[in-house]
C-alpha positions in Angstrom: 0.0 0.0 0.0 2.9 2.6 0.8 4.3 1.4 -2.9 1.0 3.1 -4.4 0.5 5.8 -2.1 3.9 6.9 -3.1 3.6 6.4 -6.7 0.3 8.7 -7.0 2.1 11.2 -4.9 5.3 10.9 -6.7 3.7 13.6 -9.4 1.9 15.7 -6.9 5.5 15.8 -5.8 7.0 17.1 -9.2 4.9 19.4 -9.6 5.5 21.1 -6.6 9.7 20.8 -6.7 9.4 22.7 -10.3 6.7 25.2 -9.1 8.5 26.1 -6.1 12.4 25.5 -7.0 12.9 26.2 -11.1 12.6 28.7 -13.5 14.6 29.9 -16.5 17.8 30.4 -14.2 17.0 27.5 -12.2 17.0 24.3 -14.5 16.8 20.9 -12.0 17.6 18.2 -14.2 16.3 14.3 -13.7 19.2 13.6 -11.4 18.3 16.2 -9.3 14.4 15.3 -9.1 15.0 11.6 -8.6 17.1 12.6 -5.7 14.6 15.2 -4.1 12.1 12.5 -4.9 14.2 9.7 -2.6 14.7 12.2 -0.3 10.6 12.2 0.3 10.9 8.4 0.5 9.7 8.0 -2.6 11.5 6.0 -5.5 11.6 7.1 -9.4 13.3 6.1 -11.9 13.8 8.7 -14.4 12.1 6.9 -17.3 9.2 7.5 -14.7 10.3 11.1 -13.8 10.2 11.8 -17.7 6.5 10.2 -18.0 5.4 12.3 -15.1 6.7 15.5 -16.4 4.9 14.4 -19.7 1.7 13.8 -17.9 1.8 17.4 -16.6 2.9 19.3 -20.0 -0.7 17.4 -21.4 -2.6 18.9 -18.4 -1.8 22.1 -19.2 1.5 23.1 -17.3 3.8 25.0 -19.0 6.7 23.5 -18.4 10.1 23.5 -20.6 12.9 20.8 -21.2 16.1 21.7 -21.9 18.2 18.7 -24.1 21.2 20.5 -25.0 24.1 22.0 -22.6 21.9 22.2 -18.8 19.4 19.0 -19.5 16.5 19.7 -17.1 13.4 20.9 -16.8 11.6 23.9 -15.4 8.2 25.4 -14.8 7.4 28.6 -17.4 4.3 30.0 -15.8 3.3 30.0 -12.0 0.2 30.7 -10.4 -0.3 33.6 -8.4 -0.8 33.2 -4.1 -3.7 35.2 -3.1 -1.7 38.0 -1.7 -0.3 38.7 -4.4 -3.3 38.7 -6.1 -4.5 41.3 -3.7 -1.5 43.2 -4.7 -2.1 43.5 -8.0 -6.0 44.0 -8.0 -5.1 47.0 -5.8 -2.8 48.4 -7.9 -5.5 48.1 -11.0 -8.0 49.7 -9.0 -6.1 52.7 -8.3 -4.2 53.6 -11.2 -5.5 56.7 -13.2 -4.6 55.2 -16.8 -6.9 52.1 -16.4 -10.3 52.8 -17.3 -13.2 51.1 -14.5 -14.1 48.7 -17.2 -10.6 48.0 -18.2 -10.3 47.4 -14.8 -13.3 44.8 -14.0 -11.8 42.7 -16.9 -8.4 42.5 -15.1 -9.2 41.7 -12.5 
C-alpha cells in the first residue's frame, strides 16, 4: 500500500519541486528530481520522472525541457498566491490610466 500511495504522490511531488524550486535560471535536471524525490521516501526512476513530467505538460502546465548543454526541466508560468493577487487587484483599482471597465476585466 505505501508502494502506491507513493507512486500517486510521486507527481503531486513534481509538480510542486518545479513550481516552487525552477525557472529559467534554475534548471533541475532528472538527477536532481530523482534525488529530491528519494529524499521524500519516494523512489523514481527517471524513465518515470520523464512520463510524469509528460503527464503534466498534457494537463496544461507550462513547463520546458532543456536537451542541450543544462538537460532539465523547469516550470514557465506559475500561479499567483492570493496576496499577491490582492497586490495586484489593488494596484489596477487605483491607477488613473486604467479605465473602470478596463479594470473589471483585469481583475
Amino acid at each position: 500500500m505505501e508502494i502506491e500511495r507513493n507512486t500517486k504522490q510521486k507527481l503531486l511531488y513534481i509538480f510542486d519541486i518545479l513550481n516552487k524550486e525552477s525557472d529559467e535560471n534554475h534548471i533541475i535536471s532528472m538527477r536532481e528530481l530523482q534525488e529530491r524525490l528519494e529524499s521524500l521516501g519516494i523512489s523514481s526512476q527517471r524513465k518515470s520522472i520523464a512520463r510524469d513530467i509528460a503527464e503534466l505538460k498534457e494537463f496544461g502546465y507550462d513547463i520546458s525541457t532543456f536537451e542541450e548543454n543544462r538537460k532539465g526541466n523547469f516550470m514557465r508560468i506559475r500561479t499567483f498566491e492570493e496576496s499577491e493577487l490582492r497586490i495586484l487587484i489593488d494596484a489596477v483599482l487605483s491607477s488613473k490610466s486604467i479605465t473602470k471597465k478596463k479594470s473589471k476585466e483585469l481583475i
